[in-house]
Structures are given as C-alpha cells and as structure tokens.
C-alpha positions, 0 to 999 in steps of 0.5 A: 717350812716348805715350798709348795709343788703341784697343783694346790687343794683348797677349801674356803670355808664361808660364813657369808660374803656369798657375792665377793666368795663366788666371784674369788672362788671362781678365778681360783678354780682357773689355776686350783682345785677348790672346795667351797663349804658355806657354814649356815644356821637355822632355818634360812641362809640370807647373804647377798646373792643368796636367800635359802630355805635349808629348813629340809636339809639335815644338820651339818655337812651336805655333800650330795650334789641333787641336794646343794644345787636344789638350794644353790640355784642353776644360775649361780652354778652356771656362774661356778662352773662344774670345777668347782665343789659346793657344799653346805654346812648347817648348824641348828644356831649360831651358839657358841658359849650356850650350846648347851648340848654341844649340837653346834659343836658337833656338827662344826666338828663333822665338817672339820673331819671331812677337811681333815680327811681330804687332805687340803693344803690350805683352809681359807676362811672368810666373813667371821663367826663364833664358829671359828674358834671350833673350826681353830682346834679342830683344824690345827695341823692346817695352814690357814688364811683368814679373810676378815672384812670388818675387823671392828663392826660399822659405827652404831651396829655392834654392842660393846660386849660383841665387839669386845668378844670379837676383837678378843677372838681376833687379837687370838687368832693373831697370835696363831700362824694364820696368814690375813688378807685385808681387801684395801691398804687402808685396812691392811695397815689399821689391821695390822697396827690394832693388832700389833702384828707384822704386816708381813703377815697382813696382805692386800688383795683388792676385791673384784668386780661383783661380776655374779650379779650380771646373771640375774639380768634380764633384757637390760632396761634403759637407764633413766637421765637424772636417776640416781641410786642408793643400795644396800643394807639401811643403817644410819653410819652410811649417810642417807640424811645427807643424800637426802639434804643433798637431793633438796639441791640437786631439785633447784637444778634438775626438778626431775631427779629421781632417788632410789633408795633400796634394803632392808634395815630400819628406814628412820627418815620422812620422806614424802614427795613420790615424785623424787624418791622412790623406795624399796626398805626390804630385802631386795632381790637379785633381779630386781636389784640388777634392774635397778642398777640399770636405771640409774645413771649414777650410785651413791655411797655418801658413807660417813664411814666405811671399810669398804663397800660391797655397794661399789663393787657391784656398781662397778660390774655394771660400769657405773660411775659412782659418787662416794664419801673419801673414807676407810679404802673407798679411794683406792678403788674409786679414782676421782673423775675418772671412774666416779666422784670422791667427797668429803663425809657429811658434806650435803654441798660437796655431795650435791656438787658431785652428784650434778657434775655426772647427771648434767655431762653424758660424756663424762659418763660414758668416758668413766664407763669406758674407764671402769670396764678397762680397770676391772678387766686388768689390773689390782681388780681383775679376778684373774690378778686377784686370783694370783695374789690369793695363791700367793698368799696360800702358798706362804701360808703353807711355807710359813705353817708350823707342823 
C-alpha cells in the first residue's frame, strides 16, 4: 500500500460512452496527465457523439496524431484541447470465446503492452466488453478502476445467456483489487449488494452535464411553445406507449402540442397524425440532435425503468427542464419542480399532468433554467468536483493495489 505524490498518469481505456468519456476526460486533464484509448471493432465505430468510418485504419493500437484526428474530428479535439492524448484501438470483431485465431487476442495484447511501457499509475476502464478479461491478465501489476454503467442489461434488451456471462465476469472482476465507480447512490448500493462487496470499494461520482453536444450547435434556433421532446435509443423499457397515451391528454388542453420522437431502434408503434408527432427512427446526428433539443421546451424520459440516463444529462447541458419517471437514480440528479417533473412509471395521468404544469407556466420554465445552469456549474455535477472525486478514487486504487 502506498500514497500517491506528484502529478498522476492515467490512461482510460473506452469501450463506449464516448459523450460522459470526453466531458470526464477533459476535467481530468485540468489536475492529470491523461491518455484516452477508445477500443473499437470492425468496420465503424457508433457511440454517442461519435460515427467512425476506422475500415482504413490498421488493427490494434493507432497512435499517429494525422490519423486518429482525421477520425476524431476538429470539434471534439476542439473540446479536448491539446492536453490530452487520444488514441484508437481496433480489433477485427468483438470475440472473445471464438477468436479462433487469436487475432483479438493479440491485438488487445498490443494496446496492453503500450500501457504497460509507459508507465501509467492508474488504468481507468469504462463501458463494458468481453474484451476486459484480456486486458484483466495483460494488465495485472496495474491499479485498476472499472466504471461499469449498466451492471445488469435494461429490461427486454439482453438474453439470459449474455447476461449471465456478464454478470459472471463482473462477480470475477470483484473478486480483483479493482476500485468501482457507480454514477447514482442508487446503483452504488444495488451494485454492491448483488455483488456482495464492500461499499468501500463501490464509489459514487455523479455523471456531469453532457456539455461536448454544445459544439455541434449552430445559430440556436427558437424554441417552439408547446413542444416536447423524447430521444434516444428506441427500446420498449422506456415507456414511449405511455408518452404516447400521455400526449392524447395533453391534445384536450393544448390542440398544438407537437411530440418529437428521435433514435434509432425498432419503433413498434402506429402513429399517424403528422400534425402532433413528428419522428426521426434512425441514428440521429449530432447537429440535428442539438437543433432538436433547442426546439423543444421540454424532454421526456417516462422510463419504466432506468439506471440512469445519458438522455437527461444532455438535456440538462442545454438547461432544459425535463419531465422523467422516479425510477433507478433518476431522482438524485433531476430534483421535482425545481429543475424538472419526478412521475410515477407507467402512469399516462400523472405524465400528462406534469407535462401540462411546464408547457402552460413560461415562468416556471425560465426559473428551472436558471435552477439547472446553477446546479451543473457547482456542486456533485460540475465536471471540475467530479473530476476530484475521480482522482480521489484513483488515487485509493493505487493506495489499495497489491503489487
């Protein structure tokens, strides 16, 4: 066990997150020295803010400046800022009990050896992949910290074999001297209790504002009176049949209300009246996701059950007030009627109710606006306390690593 002196060298090694990753990685890079390392596979890279064509770069590690900021784009290194070091690991697939050839292995073994070479404190790893369990053995005289988002998959979006395996990984990386961070009290508690460790080891650093989005606005647009906005991934656990029963209310009292729904994923509902609902069901990119966020006077995350939400970070970089569903850790960053609308899930009533208390009170609007930009500039979600609650926890990884 040893205290750390100086001035700290950590890399994070990202399997996706790319929006919550660069906002953290950037408030690090004020107090450490930092590496960034994105792990991807086959042909194109899709995470958040980013959509990469990496089909002409080689396999495993790239490190050559030209090429990483061809794929990464002048304004997310912009954003960055010229602290940082980005790199990008490619793999031909995400195999991990098939690769057969051992071509994953290797090249995951290729970004290991760089780490090990350059002589980083701390490996901070976020998202989750079957690569880990490599990057486990390759990097085993490293202090470790493992951010892991969705320690059990959304409800109807896994299988029970994938996530028995990851629940299997997991309960082993536990059993190692990885410290953990979980974004909400909510899951550092769940977390902790399914898998049966001390909470010392489990530690609660809130996820910021989303503030990278604010590069990809234009002139801002003007935000529409009675529109309301739901985005994201399109999956049946976040509660879109109940927006849409909620929205046949809101018509009795605003004949105007407009609802936009935005993402990809299998949209399995009818809708037909034009005038109200206006959908975009593919991959939205980042200026037209900003622009759309502008529009509206309101988000919507009527979740019949959460973890947390990338969703209401990004709204909350721009200051919108959001109505959202009181479930998983949702209520520790969204506080009722002061910087958006806690209902109950599944409760079309309750969503409409909250919905119509914001579209028909400007002021109440304008005052949560205020109310968000205040608690994102201090505080649990300001990226520069975050960014001391991260050290902090490397800074016990390395205290509590066995050499």
């Amino acid at each position: 066990m040893k205290e750390y002196v100086g001035k700290m060298k950590v890399v994070i090694v990202a399997y996706g997150h790319a929006d919550n990753v660069v906002c953290s990685t950037k408030a690090l890079s004020k107090y450490i020295d930092v590496t960034l390392i994105f792990v991807t596979s086959g042909d194109r890279f899709v995470s958040s803010i980013f959509d990469w064509d990496i089909s002409k770069i080689p396999y495993g590690l790239t490190t050559d400046s030209s090429i990483v900021e061809n794929i990464v784009g002048e304004k997310i290194l912009g954003y960055l800022g010229p602290r940082i070091k980005i790199y990008i690991a490619r793999t031909p697939n995400r195999k991990i009990l098939r690769d057969w050839k051992r071509r994953n292995f290797r090249y995951i073994k290729q970004v290991a050896e760089y780490i090990n070479n350059n002589s980083y404190d701390v490996v901070h790893f976020n998202g989750s992949s079957g690569f880990q369990i490599y990057f486990h053995f390759f990097l085993n005289r490293k202090p470790k910290v493992y951010t892991i988002h969705d320690y059990l998959p959304h409800s109807g979006e896994s299988t029970f074999r994938s996530k028995a395996v990851n629940t299997l990984l997991n309960k082993f990386y536990t059993r190692s001297d990885y410290e953990f961070i979980q974004h909400y009290q909510f899951l550092n508690k769940r977390f902790s209790r399914f898998y049966n460790i001390s909470q010392e080891r489990v530690h609660t650093v809130y996820c910021g504002p989303l503030e990278i989005y604010r590069t990809f606005a234009d002139d801002s647009p003007v935000e529409e009176t009675n529109t309301i906005l739901f985005f994201g991934r399109i999956s049946p656990y976040k509660g879109l049949e109940c927006l849409l029963q909620a929205v046949s209310e809101i018509k009795k009292v605003v004949p105007d209300i407009k609802l936009i729904i935005a993402g990809k994923g299998n949209f399995w509902l009818e809708v037909e009246d034009k005038t109200v609902f206006e959908i975009h069901n593919y991959h939205i990119p980042n200026e037209e996701l900003v622009n759309l966020i502008q529009r509206a006077s309101v988000v919507v995350a009527p979740y019949n059950d959460a973890t947390h939400s990338a969703v209401i970070m990004t709204a909350l970089a721009f200051n919108k007030p959001v109505v959202a569903s009181a479930v998983g850790g949702i209520p520790e960053v969204i506080e009722d009627n002061v910087t958006g609308r806690l209902v109950p899930p599944g409760g079309p009533q309750a969503l409409a109710s909250a919905i119509l208390d914001l579209l028909l009170n400007s002021e109440k609007r304008k005052q949560m606006k205020n109310n968000i930009a205040m608690k994102c500039s201090q505080g649990k979600l300001s990226w520069d306390y975050i960014a001391k609650q991260t050290i902090a926890v490397y800074k016990t990884a390395i205290k509590n690593h066995k050499v």
